[in-house]
C-alpha positions as CSV (number, residue, x, y, z in Angstrom):
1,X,0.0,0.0,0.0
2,X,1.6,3.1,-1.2
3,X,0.0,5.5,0.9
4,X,1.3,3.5,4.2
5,X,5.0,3.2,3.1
6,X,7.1,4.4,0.6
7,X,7.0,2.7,-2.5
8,X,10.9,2.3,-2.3
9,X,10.5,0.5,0.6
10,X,7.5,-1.3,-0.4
11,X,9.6,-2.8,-3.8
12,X,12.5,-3.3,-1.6
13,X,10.4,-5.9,0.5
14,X,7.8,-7.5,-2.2
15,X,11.0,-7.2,-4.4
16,X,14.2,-8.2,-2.3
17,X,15.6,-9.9,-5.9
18,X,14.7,-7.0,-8.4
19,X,12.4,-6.7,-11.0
20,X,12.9,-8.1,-14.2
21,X,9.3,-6.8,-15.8
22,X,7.7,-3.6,-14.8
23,X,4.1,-2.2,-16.2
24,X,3.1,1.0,-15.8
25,X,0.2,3.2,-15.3
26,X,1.4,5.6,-12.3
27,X,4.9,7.4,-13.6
28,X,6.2,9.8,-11.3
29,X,7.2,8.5,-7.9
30,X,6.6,5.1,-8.4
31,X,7.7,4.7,-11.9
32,X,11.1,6.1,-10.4
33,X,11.2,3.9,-7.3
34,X,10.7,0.6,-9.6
35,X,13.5,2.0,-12.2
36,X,15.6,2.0,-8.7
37,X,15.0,-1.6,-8.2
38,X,15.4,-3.4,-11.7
39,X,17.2,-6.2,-12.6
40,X,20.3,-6.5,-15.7
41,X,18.0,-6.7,-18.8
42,X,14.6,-5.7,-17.1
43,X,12.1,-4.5,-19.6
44,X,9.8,-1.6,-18.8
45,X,6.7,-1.2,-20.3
46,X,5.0,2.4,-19.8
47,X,0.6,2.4,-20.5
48,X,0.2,5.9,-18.4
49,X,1.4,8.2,-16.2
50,X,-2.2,8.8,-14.3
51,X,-0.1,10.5,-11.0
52,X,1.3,13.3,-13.8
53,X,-2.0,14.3,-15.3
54,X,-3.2,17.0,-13.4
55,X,-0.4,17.6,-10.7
56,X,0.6,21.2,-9.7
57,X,4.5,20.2,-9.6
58,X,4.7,17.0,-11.7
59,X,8.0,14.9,-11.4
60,X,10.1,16.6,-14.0
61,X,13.3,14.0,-12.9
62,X,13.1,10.7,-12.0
63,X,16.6,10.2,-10.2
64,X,17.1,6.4,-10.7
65,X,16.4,6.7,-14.6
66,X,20.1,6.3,-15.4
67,X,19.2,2.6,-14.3
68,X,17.8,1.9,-17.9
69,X,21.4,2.8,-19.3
70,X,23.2,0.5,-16.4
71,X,21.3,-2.3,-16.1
72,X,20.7,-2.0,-19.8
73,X,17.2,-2.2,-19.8
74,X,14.3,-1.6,-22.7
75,X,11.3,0.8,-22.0
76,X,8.6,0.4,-24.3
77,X,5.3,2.6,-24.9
78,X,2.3,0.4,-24.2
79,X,-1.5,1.7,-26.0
80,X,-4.3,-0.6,-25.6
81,X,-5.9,0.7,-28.7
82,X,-3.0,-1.6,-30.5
83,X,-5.3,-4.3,-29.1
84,X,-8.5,-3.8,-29.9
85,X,-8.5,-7.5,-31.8
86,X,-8.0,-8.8,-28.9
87,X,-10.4,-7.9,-26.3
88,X,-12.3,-10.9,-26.8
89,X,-9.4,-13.3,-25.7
90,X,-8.5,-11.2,-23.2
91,X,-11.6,-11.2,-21.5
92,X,-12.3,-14.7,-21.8
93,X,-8.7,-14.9,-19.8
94,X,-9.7,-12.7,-17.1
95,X,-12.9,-13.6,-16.6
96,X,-11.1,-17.2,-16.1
97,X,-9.2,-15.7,-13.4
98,X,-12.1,-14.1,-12.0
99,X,-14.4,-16.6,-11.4
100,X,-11.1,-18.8,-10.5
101,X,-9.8,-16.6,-7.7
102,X,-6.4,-15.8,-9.3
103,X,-7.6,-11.9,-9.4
104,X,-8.4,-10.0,-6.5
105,X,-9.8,-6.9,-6.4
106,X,-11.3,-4.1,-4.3
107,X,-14.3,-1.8,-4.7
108,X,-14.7,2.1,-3.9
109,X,-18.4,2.8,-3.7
110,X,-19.1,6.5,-3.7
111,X,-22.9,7.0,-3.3
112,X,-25.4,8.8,-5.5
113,X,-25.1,11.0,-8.7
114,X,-24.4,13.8,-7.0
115,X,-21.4,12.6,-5.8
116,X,-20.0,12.1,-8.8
117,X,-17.6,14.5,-9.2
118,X,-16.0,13.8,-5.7
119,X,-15.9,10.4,-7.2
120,X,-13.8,12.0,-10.7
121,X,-11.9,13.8,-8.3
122,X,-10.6,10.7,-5.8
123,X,-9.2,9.1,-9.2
124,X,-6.7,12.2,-9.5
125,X,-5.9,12.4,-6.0
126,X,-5.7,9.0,-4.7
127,X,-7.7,8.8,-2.0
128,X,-9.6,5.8,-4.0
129,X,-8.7,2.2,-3.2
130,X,-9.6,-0.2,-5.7
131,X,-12.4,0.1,-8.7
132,X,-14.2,3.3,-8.3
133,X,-18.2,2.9,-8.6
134,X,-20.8,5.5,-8.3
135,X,-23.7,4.2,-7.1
136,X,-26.9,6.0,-8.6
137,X,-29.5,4.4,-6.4
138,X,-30.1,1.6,-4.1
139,X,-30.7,-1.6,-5.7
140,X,-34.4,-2.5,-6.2
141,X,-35.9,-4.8,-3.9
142,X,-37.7,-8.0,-4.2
């Protein structure tokens, strides 16, 4: 959990032997704490940079990124678009994971429309944990 420790820390510990693969859709502090901890050859693929979007005083250095040149790893852009013949399979697999227990997730319920934007706004400031859902009413009953 990011907001409990620092992420360097945090990779240190989940992490003690490097990382060889790294995705990401964060950049900023955590992009530059995993460049701190990769491995000889470690491949990097970047699909966002979410933290950056609407920051005041966005990471303009990330201090470890001389790591790509020393451990002589590859950073690749990552667009999901690329993959639109693919959905289908790709649901099928994580659906299959789902319903198998291999993915664990968490939900953030904001109630009603209304709260909406407070909802948009968590996204940006990470005070969400998990999915984000707005709820629009209570469920119906029986």
């Amino acid at each position: 959990d990011y907001k409990t420790e620092s992420v360097a820390e945090g990779l240190q510990r989940c992490c003690p032997n490097g990382i060889d693969v790294y995705f990401d859709n964060v950049g900023g502090e955590i992009l530059d704490a995993a460049l701190g901890q990769l491995n000889l050859r470690a491949r990097v693929v970047l699909c966002g940079m979410i933290s950056q979007y609407n920051e005041e005083n966005p990471v303009t250095r990330l201090t470890n990124f001389s790591n790509i040149l020393f451990k002589r790893a590859r950073i690749e852009g990552f667009i999901v678009l690329d993959y639109l013949d693919r959905v289908m399979e790709a649901m099928t697999d994580l659906g299959t994971w789902l319903f198998g227990g291999k993915l664990k997730y968490r939900v953030d319920v904001v109630e009603g429309l209304e709260n909406a934007p407070r909802a948009v706004n968590k996204l940006f400031d990470g005070s969400n944990q998990g999915k984000l859902v707005v709820r629009i009413s209570a469920e119906p009953s029986a």
